[in-house]
Structure formats: C-alpha cells, structure tokens
N, C-alpha and C positions, 0 to 999 in steps of 0.2 A: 524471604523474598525468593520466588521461584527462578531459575538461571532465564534470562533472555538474551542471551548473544548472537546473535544473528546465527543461523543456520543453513546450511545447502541442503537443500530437501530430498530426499531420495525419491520422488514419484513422475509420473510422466508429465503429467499436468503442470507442474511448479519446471520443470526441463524445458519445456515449451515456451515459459511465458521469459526464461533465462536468454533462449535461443532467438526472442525476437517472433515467435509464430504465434503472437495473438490472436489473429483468426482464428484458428486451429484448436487454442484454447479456449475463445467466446464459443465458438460451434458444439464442441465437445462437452463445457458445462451446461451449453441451452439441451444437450440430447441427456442431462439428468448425470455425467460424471460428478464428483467433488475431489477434494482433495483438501490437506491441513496445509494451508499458507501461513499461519502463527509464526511467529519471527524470524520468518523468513529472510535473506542476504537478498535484495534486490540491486547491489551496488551497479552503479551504470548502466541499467538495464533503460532499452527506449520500452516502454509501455502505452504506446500512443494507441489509442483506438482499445485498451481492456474495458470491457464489462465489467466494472467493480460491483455491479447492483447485487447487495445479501454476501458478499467477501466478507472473512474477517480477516483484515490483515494486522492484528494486532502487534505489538513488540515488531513490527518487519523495519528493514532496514533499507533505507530508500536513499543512500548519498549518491547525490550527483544521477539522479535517474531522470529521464526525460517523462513526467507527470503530466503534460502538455492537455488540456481538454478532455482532462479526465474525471465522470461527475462520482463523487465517492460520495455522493449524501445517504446513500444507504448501506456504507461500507464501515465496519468497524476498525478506527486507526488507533484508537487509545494505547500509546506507550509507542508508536511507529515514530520515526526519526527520518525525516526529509533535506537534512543538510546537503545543500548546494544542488537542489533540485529543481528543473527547470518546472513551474507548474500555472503558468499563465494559463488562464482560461479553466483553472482545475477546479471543481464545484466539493468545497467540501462540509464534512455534520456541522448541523447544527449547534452540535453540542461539543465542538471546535470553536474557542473565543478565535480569535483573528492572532490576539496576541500572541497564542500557543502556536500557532502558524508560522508564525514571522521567527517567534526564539527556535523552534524550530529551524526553520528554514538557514537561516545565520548562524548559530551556535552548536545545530544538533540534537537540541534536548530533545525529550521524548515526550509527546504532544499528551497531555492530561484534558480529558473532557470536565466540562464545569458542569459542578454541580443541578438536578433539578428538583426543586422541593413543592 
C-alpha cells in the first residue's frame, strides 16, 4: 500500500487554497494552471466557494474543514477523510454511498467508492 499521510504541498496553488484565497485559486485554474492535490493536509481549512469540478483530491485530509456548499460530484474523494467537517449543503459522487459519508464524517475513515458492475 502506497504511503498516504497527509501532505503540505510545496506549490502555489495548494498555498492559496491553505491561506483561504479561493478566488484566486478558482481564477487561476479556470486560466488552465493545475497542480497535484493528492493527499493533501487540508486540516481546518474554510474552503467555502472552491471549484472542485475535475479535482482529484484523493487520500486529502479534510478534519474539521469548513466543506459548506461545496458540489464535489465531479471531484475524485476516494480514500479522503472528512472527520468533523462541516459539509451542509456539500454535493457529493455518486459513487459515495451516504454511509461512507457519515463513517467518515464521525469516525474519520477514509471514504471508499462502491463498486460499479
């Protein structure tokens, strides 16, 4: 199993969304920036207002993050951990049962997509 422990990113873009200047990062990836957000340290961070649409934020680390009306249906969370994150109004994959949501949410596990056959 490959290491996923949360990370602090070295790059501008993942600095930005740290620092709270979401704008500045939805602006900057609509003008064609990227950058690797893969298991990412988002602890505490308010993210209200991110553009998730085509993110992977896989293995990230989201306790206690403000997720508030954030639509992730085209964001990849598999293996992300949302413990004690406020995420009313948060739109997320389909291929997130609810339940992986909630143990998440409560316990911290790391949200596994169900299967499609």
């Amino acid at each position: 199993m490959k290491n996923i422990t949360p990370q602090i990113k070295d790059n501008e873009l993942y600095r930005l969304l740290r620092e709270g200047e979401i704008e500045e990062f939805n602006s900057r990836r609509e003008k064609g920036e990227s950058c690797d957000l893969q298991s990412a340290d988002f602890r505490g961070v308010d993210l209200i207002g991110l553009n998730a649409d085509g993110l992977d934020l896989s293995n990230c680390y989201f306790r206690m993050c403000n997720l508030r009306g954030i639509d992730f249906s085209s964001t990849r969370l598999e293996g992300a951990s949302i413990h004690g994150a406020q995420i009313s109004g948060a739109y997320f994959p389909a291929a997130l049962e609810a339940s992986e949501i909630l143990l998440s949410l409560e316990h911290g596990t790391r949200m596994r997509y169900k299967e499609h056959h």
